[in-house]
C-alpha positions in Angstrom: 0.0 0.0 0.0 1.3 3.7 -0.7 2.4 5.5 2.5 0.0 8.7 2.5 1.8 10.5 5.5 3.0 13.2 2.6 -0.5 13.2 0.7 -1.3 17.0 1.8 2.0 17.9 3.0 3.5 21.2 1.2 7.0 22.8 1.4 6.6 25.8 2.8 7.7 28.7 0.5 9.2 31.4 3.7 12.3 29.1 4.5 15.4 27.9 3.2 15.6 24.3 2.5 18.4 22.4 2.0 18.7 19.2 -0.2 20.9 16.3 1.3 24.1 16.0 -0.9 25.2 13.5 -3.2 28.5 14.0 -3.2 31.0 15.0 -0.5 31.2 18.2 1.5 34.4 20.2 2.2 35.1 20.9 6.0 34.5 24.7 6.9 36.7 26.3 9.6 32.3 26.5 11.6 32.3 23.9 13.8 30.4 22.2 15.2 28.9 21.2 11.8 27.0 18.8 10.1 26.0 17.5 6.3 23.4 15.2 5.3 23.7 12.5 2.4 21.4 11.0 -0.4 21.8 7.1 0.4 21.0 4.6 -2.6 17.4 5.3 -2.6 14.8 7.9 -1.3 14.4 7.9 2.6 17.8 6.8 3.2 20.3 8.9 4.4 23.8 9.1 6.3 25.1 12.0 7.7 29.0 13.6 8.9 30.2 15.9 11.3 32.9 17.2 12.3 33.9 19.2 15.5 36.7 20.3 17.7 37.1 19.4 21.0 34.5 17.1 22.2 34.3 14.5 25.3 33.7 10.4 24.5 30.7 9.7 24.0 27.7 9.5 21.5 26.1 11.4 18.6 22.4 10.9 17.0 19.6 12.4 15.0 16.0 13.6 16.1 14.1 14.3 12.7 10.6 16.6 12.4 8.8 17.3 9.7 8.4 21.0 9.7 4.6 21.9 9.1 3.4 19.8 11.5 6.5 18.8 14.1 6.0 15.3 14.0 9.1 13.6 14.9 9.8 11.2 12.5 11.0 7.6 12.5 11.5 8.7 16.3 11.1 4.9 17.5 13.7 3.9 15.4 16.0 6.9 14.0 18.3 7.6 17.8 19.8 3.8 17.5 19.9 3.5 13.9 21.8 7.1 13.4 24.3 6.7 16.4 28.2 7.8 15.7 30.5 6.9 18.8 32.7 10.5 18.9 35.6 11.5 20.8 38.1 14.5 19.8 40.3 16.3 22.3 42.4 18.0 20.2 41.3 21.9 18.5 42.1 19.8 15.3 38.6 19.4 13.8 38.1 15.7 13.5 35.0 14.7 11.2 32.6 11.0 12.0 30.8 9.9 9.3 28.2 6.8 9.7 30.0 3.5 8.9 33.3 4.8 8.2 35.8 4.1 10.8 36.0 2.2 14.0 34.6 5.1 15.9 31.4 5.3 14.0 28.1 2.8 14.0 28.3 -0.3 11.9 25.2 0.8 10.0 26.4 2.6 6.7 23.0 4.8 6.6 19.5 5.5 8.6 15.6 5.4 7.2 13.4 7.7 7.4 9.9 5.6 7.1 7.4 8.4 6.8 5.7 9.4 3.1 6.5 7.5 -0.3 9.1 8.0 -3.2 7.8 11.4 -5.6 6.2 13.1 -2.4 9.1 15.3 -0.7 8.3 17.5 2.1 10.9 19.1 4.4 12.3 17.7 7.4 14.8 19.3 10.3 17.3 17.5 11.8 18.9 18.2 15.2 22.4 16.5 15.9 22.0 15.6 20.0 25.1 14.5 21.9 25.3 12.2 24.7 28.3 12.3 26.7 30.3 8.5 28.1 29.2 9.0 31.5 25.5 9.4 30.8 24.7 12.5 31.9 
């Protein structure tokens, strides 16, 4: 069955939206910072980012859609877009999903909501969870 969650969904024309990327970014000297990717088909995605100094601990999205606010994929989307990070140099040090032995296993996250030829706009929020759990 088609997934209607996008049926009356529009874009709103007052904001800037921007596209995930299909090709790679180029670090600027703003950080914290973060760039969202075109997986191998609509709804999935991977993401970098890259940062100076910044304690162990953990990295992952929270997705909305921005009419409404609905969190999307929120069941599923903080374990499936999870980045292990650790930096304490003021190098800037970029984690990218599935890249390197500090980053998840899982080379890209879904984003179940609406059906192929019905965009709509989304924000995403990077939230950081800390080693110690606090």
């Amino acid at each position: 069955m088609p997934d209607r969650y996008a049926d009356e969904l529009k874009i709103p024309s007052n904001i800037q939206v921007y596209l995930p990327s299909d090709t790679t970014f180029s670090i600027a000297d703003v950080t914290p910072n973060f760039q969202l990717y075109n997986s191998f088909q609509p709804g999935l995605y991977y993401y970098s980012l890259w940062t100076r100094k910044i304690e162990k601990g953990y990295c992952y999205l929270k997705a909305f859609e921005v009419t409404q606010n609905d969190r999307l994929s929120g069941d599923r989307l903080k374990e499936q877009s999870k980045i292990e990070v650790f930096n304490l140099s003021d190098t800037i040090r970029v984690f990218e999903m599935g890249k390197d032995s500090y980053t998840s296993h899982r080379p890209f996250f879904t984003i179940y909501e609406g059906d192929w030829g019905k965009p709509y706009a989304a924000r995403f929020e990077v939230w950081f969870v800390p080693a110690n759990g606090e």
